[in-house]
C-alpha positions in Angstrom: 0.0 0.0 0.0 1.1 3.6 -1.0 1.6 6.1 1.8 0.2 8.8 -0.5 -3.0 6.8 -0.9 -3.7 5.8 2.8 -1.8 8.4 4.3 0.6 8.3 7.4 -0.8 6.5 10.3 -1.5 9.2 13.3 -0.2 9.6 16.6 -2.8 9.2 18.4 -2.7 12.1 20.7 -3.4 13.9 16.6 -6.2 11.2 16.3 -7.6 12.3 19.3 -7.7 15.9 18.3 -9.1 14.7 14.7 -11.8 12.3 16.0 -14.7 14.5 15.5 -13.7 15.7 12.0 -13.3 11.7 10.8 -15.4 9.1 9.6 -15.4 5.4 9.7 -15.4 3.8 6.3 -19.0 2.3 7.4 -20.0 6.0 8.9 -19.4 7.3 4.6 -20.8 4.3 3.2 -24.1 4.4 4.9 -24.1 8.2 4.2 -24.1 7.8 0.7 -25.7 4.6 0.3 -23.5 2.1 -1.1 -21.4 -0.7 0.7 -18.4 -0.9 3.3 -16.1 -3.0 1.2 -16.8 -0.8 -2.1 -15.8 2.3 0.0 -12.9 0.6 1.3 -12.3 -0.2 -2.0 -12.2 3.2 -3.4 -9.9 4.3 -0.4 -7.1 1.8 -1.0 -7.5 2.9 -4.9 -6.4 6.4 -3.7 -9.8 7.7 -4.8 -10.9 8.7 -1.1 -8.1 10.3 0.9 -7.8 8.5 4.0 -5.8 8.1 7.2 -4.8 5.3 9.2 -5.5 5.0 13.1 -2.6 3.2 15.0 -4.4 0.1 15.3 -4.4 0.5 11.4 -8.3 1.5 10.8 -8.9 3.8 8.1 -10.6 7.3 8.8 -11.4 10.0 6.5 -11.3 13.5 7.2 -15.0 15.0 6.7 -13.3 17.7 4.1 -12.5 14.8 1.8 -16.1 12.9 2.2 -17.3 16.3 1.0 -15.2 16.8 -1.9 -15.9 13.1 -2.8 -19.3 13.8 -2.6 -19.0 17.1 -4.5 -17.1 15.5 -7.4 -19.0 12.6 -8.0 -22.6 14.7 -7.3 -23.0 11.5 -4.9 -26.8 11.6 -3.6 -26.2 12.1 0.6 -28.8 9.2 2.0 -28.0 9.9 5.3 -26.4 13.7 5.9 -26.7 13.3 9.9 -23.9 10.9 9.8 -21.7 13.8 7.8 -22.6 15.7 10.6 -25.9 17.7 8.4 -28.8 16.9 9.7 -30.3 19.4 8.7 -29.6 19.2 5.1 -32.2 17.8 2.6 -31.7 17.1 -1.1 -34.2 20.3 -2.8 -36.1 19.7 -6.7 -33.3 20.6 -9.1 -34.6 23.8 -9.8 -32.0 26.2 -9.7 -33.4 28.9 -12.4 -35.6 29.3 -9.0 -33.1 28.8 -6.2 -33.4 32.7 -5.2 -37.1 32.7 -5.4 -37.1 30.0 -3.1 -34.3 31.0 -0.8 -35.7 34.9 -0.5 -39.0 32.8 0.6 -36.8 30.9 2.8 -34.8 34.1 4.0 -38.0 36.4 4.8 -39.9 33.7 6.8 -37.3 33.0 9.1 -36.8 29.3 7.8 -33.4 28.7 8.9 -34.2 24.8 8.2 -35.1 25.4 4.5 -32.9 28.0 3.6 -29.9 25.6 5.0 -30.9 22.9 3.0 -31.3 24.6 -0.3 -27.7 26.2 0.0 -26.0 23.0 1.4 -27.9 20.9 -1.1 -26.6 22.8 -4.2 -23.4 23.1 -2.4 -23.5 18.9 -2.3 -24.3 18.6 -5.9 -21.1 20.3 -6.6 -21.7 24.2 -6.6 -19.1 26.4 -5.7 -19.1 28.3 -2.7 -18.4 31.6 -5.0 -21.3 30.9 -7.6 -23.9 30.6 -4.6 -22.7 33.5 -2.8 -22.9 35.6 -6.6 -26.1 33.5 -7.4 -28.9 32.8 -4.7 -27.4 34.1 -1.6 -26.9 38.0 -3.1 -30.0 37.9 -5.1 -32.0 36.8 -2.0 -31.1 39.5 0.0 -30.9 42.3 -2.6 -34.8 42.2 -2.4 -34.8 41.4 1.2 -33.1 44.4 1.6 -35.8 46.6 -0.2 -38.0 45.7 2.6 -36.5 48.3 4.5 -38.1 50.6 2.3 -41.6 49.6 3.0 -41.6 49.4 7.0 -39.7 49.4 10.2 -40.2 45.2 9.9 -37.9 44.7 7.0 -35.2 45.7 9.5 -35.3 43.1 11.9 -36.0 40.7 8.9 -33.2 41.8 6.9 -31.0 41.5 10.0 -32.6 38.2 10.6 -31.7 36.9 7.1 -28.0 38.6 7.4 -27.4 36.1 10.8 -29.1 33.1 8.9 -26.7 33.5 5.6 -24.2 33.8 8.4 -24.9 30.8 10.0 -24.9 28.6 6.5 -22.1 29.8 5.2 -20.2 28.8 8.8 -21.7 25.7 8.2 -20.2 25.2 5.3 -16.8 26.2 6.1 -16.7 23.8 9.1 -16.7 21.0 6.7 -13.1 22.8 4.7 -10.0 21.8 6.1 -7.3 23.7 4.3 -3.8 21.7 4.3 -1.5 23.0 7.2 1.4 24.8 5.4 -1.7 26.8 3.2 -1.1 30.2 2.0 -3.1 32.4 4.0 -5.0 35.0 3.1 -6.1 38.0 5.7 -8.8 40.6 5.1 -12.3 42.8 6.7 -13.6 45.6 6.1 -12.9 48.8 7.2 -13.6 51.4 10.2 -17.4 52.6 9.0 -18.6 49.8 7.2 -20.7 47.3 9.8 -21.4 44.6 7.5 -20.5 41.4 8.9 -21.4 39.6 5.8 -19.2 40.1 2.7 -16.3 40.1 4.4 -17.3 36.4 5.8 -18.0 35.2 2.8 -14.6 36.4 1.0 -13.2 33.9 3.7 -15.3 31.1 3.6 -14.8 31.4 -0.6 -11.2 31.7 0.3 -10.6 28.3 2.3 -12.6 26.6 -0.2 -10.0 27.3 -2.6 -7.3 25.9 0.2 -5.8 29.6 1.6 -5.7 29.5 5.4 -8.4 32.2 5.6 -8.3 35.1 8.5 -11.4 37.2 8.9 -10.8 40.2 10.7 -14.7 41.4 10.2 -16.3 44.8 9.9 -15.4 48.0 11.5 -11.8 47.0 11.3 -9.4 50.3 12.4 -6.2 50.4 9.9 -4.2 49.9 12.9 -5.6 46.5 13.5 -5.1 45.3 10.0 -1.4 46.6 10.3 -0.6 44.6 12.9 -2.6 41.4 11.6 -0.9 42.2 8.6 3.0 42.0 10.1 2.0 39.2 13.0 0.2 36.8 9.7 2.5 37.6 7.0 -0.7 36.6 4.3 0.2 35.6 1.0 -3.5 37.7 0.1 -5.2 40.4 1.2 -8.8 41.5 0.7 -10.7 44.8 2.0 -14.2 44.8 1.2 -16.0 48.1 1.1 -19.7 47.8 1.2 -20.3 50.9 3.1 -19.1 54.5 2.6 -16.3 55.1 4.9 -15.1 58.7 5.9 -12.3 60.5 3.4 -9.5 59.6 6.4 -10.3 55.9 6.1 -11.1 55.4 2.9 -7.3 57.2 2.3 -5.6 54.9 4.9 -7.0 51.4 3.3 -5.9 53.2 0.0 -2.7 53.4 1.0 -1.9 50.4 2.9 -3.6 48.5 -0.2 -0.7 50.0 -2.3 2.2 49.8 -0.2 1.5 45.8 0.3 0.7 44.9 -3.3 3.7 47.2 -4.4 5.7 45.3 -1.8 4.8 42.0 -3.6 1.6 40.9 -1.6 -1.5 39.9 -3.7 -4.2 42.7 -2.6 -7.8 42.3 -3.9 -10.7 45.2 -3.2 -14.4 44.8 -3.4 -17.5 46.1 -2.3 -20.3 48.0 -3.7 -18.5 51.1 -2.6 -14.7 50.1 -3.3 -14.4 53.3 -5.7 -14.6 55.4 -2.4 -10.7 53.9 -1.9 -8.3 56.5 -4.2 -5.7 53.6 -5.0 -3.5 54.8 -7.8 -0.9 51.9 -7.8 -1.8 49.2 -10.8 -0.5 46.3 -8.1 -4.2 46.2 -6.5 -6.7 44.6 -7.9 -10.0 45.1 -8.1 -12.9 42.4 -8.3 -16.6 43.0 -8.7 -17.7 39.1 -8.0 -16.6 36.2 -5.3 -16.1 34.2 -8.6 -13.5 36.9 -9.6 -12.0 36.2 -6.0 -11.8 32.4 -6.3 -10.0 32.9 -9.6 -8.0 35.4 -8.7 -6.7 33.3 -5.7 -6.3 30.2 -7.9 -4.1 32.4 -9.9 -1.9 32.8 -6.6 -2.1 28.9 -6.4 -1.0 27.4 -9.7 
């Protein structure tokens, strides 16, 4: 047996640590419906990324069930043994999948709106294309209830912690490799939305950066000294908010001096224009699919 297919048996004081983010080869079969010895099968093929306890039993990290899963759009029988038990597969209906999540989203249905995000996520759609997709358009018009009465406030915020709470969910199952590049990033002093910036990280560990999310109302001060105590590979600002002149001036310029310096430094946000960055080094993206690509780029 290859190392590389099995994987390096674990100390078990690692094990240990591990336990609750391993499955049994039974635990994945039953999961996705098909037999022990096939799924044993597949591991010792090198097709399932496994490791090996030291009384020589195979486990496999829950990251790698996913991407298995993903891959092979394997239909999920049984998601409470992937740790989802809240997840349920959704009609393939995805012209409709903002319709249905906005439905989701301004009712309150934590349950339903989980399910339709972590079932397209399941059936192999990015992390980028649903944030983009469903997840923006949803509360785009969630957002225009704010308009209409003092309600659509606590419903937007409501639907802001409930995005939050999926997307988290999602990013539990990622388990970028140990020596990853990491990538750093919020948004600035001004600008109180806790979303965008989350989502930049959770797109950003999908694509295997060790992602640090420093969140909203982030002074320049603190991103300095994230900055020098992290050393990231990438840095994103996301500016969904207009920030004052000062601010917006500061980000500008530490934007510039890192990317000129030879960091990768990506801005975003409806209201990134507000940042006068003159230097050519920074780059600006309009999309999370532009930010997945963009730290692909970084990758190959």
């Amino acid at each position: 047996m290859k190392e590389t297919e099995i994987g390096p048996r674990m100390p078990l004081e690692s094990f240990n640590l591990a336990m609750r983010r391993l499955l049994s080869p039974r635990d994945l079969a039953q999961a996705i419906g098909v037999s022990e010895s096939s799924l044993k099968r597949w591991v010792d093929a090198g097709r399932i990324r496994a490791v090996r306890t030291e009384g020589g039993h195979r486990r496999i990290p829950l990251s790698e069930a996913i991407r298995f899963i993903r891959e092979r759009r394997q239909p999920v029988l049984h998601p409470e043994l992937l740790g989802l038990p809240e997840w349920a597969p959704v009609p393939d209906d995805r012209d409709r999948d903002a319709d249905a999540l906005h439905r989701h989203l301004e009712a309150g249905d934590g349950r339903a709106a989980r399910a339709l995000v972590l079932s397209r996520y399941l059936e192999g759609e990015s992390i980028a294309a649903l944030c983009d997709g469903p997840i923006r358009s949803a509360l785009a018009r969630i957002g225009e209830l704010w308009k209409e009465s003092d309600a659509g406030i606590f419903i937007e915020h409501r639907a802001t912690d409930l995005c939050l709470q999926m997307l988290a969910q999602i990013r539990a199952t990622l388990d970028p490799p140990v020596d990853a590049l990491v990538a750093l990033g919020c948004a600035p002093s001004g600008d109180i939305h806790l979303l965008p910036s989350f989502m930049a990280a959770t797109v950003l560990a999908a694509e295997d950066f060790q992602a640090i999310n420093l969140g909203p109302e982030t002074p320049l001060a603190a991103l300095e000294a994230a900055i020098e105590q992290h050393a990231p590979r990438l840095i994103w600002i996301s500016v969904t908010m207009p920030v004052t002149a000062e601010v917006a001036a500061g980000f500008a310029r530490l934007a510039s001096r890192e990317a000129e310096g030879g960091r990768a430094v990506i801005l975003g946000g409806r209201h990134v224009d507000r940042l006068p960055v003159r230097s050519t080094a920074v780059h600006l993206g309009t999309s999370m699919r532009e930010l997945a690509a963009f730290a692909r780029g970084l990758l190959a």
